[in-house]
N, C-alpha and C positions, 0 to 999 in steps of 0.2 A: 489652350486657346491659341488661335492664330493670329495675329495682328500686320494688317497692311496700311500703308498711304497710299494715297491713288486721285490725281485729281480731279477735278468735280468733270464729266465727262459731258458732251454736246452730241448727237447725232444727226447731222447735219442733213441728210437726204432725203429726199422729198417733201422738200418744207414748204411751207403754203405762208413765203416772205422772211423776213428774218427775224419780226419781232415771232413767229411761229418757231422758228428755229430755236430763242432762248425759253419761251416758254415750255417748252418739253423737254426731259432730261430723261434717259433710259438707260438703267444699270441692268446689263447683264452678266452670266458666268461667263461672256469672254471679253468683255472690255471694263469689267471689274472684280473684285472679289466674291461677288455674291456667290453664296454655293450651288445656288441651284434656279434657274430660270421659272419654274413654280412657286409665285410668290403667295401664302395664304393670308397671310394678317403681319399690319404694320401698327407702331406703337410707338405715342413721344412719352419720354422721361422727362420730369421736372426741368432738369439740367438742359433740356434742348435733345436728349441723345436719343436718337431713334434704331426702333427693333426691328427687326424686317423677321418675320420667319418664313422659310422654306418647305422642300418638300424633303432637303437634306442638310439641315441645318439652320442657326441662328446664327445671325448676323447684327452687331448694332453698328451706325454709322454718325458720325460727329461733321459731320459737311468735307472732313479731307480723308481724314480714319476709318477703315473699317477692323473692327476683331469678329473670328467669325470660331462658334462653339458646335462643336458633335463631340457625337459618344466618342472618338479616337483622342480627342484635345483634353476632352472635360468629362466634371460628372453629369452630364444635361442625362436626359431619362431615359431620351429618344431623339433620332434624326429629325423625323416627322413632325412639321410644327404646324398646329391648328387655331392654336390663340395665343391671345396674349394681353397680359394687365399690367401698367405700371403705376407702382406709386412711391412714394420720397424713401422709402426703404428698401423695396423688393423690385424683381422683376420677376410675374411671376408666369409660366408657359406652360398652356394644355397641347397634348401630344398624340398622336395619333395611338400608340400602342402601348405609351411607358405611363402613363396617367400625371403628375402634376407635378414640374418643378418649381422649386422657387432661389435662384441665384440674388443674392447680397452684396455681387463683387467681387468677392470670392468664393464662395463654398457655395455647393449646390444641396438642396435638400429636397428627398424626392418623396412625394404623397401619392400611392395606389392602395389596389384594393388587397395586396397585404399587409399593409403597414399599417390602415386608415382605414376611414369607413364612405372613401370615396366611393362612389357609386359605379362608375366605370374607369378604365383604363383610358378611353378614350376621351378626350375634354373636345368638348368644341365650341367652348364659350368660357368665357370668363368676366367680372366685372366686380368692381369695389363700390359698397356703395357709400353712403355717408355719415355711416357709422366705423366704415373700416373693415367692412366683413369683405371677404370672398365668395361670391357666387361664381360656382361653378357649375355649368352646365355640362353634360355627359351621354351619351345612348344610351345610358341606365338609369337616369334620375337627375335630378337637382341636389349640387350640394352648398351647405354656407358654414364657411370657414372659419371664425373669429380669432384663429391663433392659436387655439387647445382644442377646442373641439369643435364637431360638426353636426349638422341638423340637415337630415335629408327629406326631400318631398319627392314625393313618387304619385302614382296613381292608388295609393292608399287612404292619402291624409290629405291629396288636392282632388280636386275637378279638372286636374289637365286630363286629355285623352291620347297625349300620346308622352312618351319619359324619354322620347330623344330631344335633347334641348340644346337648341341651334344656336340662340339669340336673346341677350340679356341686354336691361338698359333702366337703368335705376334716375331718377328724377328725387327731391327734398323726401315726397310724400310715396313713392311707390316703385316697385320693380315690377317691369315687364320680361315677360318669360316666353320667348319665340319657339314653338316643336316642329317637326316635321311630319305631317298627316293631322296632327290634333289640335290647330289655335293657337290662340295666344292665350296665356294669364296675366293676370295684374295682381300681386299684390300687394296689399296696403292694410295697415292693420293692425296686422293676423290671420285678414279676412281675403278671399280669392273672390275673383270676378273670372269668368272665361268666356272665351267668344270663338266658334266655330259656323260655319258657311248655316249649320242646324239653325245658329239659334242668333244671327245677325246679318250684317249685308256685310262682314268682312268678306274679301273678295278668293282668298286660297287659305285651304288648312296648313298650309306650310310657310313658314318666316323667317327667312334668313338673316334678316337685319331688322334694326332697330337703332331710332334714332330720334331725337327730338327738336324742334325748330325754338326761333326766340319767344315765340308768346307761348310755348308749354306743349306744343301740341305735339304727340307722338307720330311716328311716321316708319311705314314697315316695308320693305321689300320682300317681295314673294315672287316664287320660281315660274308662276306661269300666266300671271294677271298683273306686274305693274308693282307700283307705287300704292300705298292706300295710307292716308290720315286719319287716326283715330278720333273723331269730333265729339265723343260722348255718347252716352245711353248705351243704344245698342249699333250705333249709327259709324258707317267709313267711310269716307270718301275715297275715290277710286280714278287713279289715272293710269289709263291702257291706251294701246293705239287705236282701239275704238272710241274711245272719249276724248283724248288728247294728244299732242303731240311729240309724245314719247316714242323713244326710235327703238325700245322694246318690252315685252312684256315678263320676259327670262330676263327678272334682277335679279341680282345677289348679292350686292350690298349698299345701303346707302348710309350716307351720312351727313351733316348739317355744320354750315361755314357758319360760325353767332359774327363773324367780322362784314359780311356780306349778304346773311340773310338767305342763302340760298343752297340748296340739295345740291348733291353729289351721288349718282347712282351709277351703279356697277353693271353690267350686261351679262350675259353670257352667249351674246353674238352681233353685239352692236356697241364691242368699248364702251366710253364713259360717256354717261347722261349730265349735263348741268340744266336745274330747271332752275329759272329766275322768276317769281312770281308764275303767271300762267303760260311762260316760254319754255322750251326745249330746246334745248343746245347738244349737239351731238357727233363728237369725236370717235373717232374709227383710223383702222389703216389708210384709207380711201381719203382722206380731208386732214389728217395732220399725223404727227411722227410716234400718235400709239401705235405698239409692235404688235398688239395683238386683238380681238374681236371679246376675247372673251377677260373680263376684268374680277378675279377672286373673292380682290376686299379693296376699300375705299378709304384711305385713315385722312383728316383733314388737320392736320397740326396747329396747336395757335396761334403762328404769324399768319392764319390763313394757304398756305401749301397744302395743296393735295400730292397725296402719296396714292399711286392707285398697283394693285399686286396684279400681275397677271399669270394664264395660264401656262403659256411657252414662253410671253416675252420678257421675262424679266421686272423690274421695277421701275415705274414711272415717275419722276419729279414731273407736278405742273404748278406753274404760277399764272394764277386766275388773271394777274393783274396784267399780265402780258396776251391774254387768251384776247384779250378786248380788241386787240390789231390783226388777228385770221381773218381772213377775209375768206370766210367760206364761200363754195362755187351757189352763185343764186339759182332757186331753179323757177323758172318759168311755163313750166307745165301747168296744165288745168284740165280740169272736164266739166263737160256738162250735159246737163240732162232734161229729157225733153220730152214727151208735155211735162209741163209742168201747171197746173195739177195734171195726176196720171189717172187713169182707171185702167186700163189692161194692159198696157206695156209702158215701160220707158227705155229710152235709147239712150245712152253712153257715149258722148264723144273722148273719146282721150288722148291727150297729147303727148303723155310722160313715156318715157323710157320704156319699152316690155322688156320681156316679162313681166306677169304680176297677177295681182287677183281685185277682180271686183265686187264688194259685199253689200248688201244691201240689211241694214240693222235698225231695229225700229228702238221706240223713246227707253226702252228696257235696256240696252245694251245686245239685246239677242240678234244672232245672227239670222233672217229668215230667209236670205237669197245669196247663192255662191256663184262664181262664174270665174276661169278661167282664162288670159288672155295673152297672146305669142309674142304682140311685136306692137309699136306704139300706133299712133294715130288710129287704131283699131274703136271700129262701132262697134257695140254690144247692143241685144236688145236683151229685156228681164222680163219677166212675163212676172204681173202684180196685182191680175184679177181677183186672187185670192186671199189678197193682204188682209186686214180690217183697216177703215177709214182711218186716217191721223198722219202725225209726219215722218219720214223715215231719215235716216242717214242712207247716203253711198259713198262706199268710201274705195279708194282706188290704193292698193299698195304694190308699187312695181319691185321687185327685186335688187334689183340695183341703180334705185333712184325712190324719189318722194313719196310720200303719201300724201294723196289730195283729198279732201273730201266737199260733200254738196248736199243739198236738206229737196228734197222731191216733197210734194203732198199726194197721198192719196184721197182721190176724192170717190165716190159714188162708184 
């Protein structure tokens, strides 16, 4: 292993004031030790010590220290680092090709599918629940670890529909179980509950994150619809930029402040989301000193710090409590729409920024009207003689500027 000091580094440019300036810290391969600018999952240790894994290598960092592990330093399994779970004994890291170590501090001990009866090489989830066990998710199945042996679930002995498991998140009473293509599972028990677009209103078969808020409620990020709350039965609540003011619908990770009360989600083209109650807040290269659009994974620490991994730019320190003095740029754009009530057309004024698209979506969420638009103050007309009666959304999203929207009625 390698071990540097390096101190806590600032990136001063293009900051939006100065309390913007401390609030952002960005570690990358060339003004720190990290190994690799592809940052996939971050991890605090009891002790405070934080894991950062790469795309080539493991890093832990102690606010001055960094020691950073690969195959050339150590026995880790694999460069490629996809998870990671810490607890008062272990650190333990799922890997892109080497399947499962687990490091004590010193000695590395590694779990794949000839050793074990890991399910895959590849881990891309991990989690302890509270019993102690290791859930380990895999592209081959579910496995759970107790220290001697293991118990695997697949699509033999669950009701998941799909055995690549993305997304793990254990609560007193149950684990949930994130896949890609097949739902979610819950279980509790012994007993499996599963939920797919077939057989509830969750919003994508695919879950990259999982996360829970203070009164218990679960909360899952999916790659192509948003944010969604799991409220019971068969029932999610679902925030898109059709419904809300989310700056994208491609998460990939979210996670939950218990000091603040509030979400932390990941993009993969609009940086990091903070939703405050029914707000959006939304950081990007454009508005404050993230390096990059696309955000991996999200870890939120217990003094409240968010740790955010990204794709090219390295590792993000943010402190919420400074975020509170950005003064982000206000936008004062608007549209509007006219008759209102309509029967065969409606007209679009817009004032926002073009490019962009204008949609017209009814109380379902569905898209029933598209239009394309070049350049701002641009009139639209939408032909809605064949809508059915009731009230629509229009919602206006420019490129590179806001999203407005406005409620038309259709009458007769």
């Amino acid at each position: 292993m390698i071990r540097f000091s390096i101190p806590f580094i600032l990136l001063l440019s293009y900051a939006i004031g100065s309390k913007a300036q401390q609030a952002f810290t960005v570690f990358n391969a060339t003004n720190s030790p990290l190994p690799e600018n592809s940052v996939r999952c971050v991890a605090s240790a009891p002790n405070g010590l934080k894991w950062i894994g790469t795309d080539y290598g493991l890093a832990s960092y102690d606010g001055t220290n960094w020691t950073i592990y690969n195959t050339f330093n150590s026995s880790i399994p694999d460069n490629s680092i996809r998870s990671l779970a810490v607890d008062s004994n272990y650190i333990w890291v799922g890997t892109f090709n080497g399947g499962l170590g687990r490091f004590d501090g010193l000695n590395w001990t590694t779990y794949n599918t000839s050793n074990s009866q890991l399910p895959d090489d590849f881990v891309r989830s991990l989690s302890k629940d509270s019993t102690g066990n290791l859930w380990v998710g895999t592209i081959g199945g579910l496995g759970v670890f107790d220290g001697i042996g293991w118990t695997i679930y697949n699509q033999s002995n669950t009701p998941l529909q799909s055995i690549n498991i993305s997304a793990l998140h254990h609560n007193a009473n149950s684990t949930f179980v994130g896949t890609i293509n097949g739902g979610m599972g819950i279980f509790t028990n012994s007993n499996w509950q599963h939920f797919t677009i077939a057989n509830s209103n969750i919003p994508d078969n695919s879950i990259l994150s999982i996360t829970e808020d203070n009164v218990g409620t679960p909360w899952i990020a999916t790659p192509a619809n948003g944010i969604s709350a799991y409220i019971g039965g068969i029932q999610f609540l679902t925030f898109s930029t059709l419904s809300s003011g989310i700056a994208s619908n491609s998460t990939t990770s979210v996670r939950h402040s218990t000091l603040t009360n509030e979400l932390w989600i990941g993009s993969s083209d609009a940086g990091i989301i903070r939703k405050s109650g029914l707000i959006f807040q939304n950081y990007h290269p454009s508005n404050s000193l993230m390096p990059d659009v696309f955000v991996q994974c999200i870890h939120v620490d217990p003094q409240g710090i968010v740790w955010a991994g990204t794709q090219i730019g390295g590792l993000v320190r943010i402190d919420p409590v400074l975020l509170t003095s950005i003064n982000e740029p206000m936008h004062t754009s608007y549209i509007a729409v006219f008759p209102n009530p309509a029967t065969d057309w409606i007209h679009i004024k817009n004032t926002a920024d073009g490019p962009g698209v204008v949609s017209v979506i009814d109380m379902q969420g569905r898209v029933v009207a598209r239009q394309a638009f070049e350049s701002n103050s641009e009139s639209m007309n939408i032909q809605v003689a064949e809508l059915p009666i009731g009230n629509y959304h229009v919602v206006v999203s420019c490129f590179s500027g806001p999203t407005n929207r406005a409620i038309f009625v259709k009458s007769h």
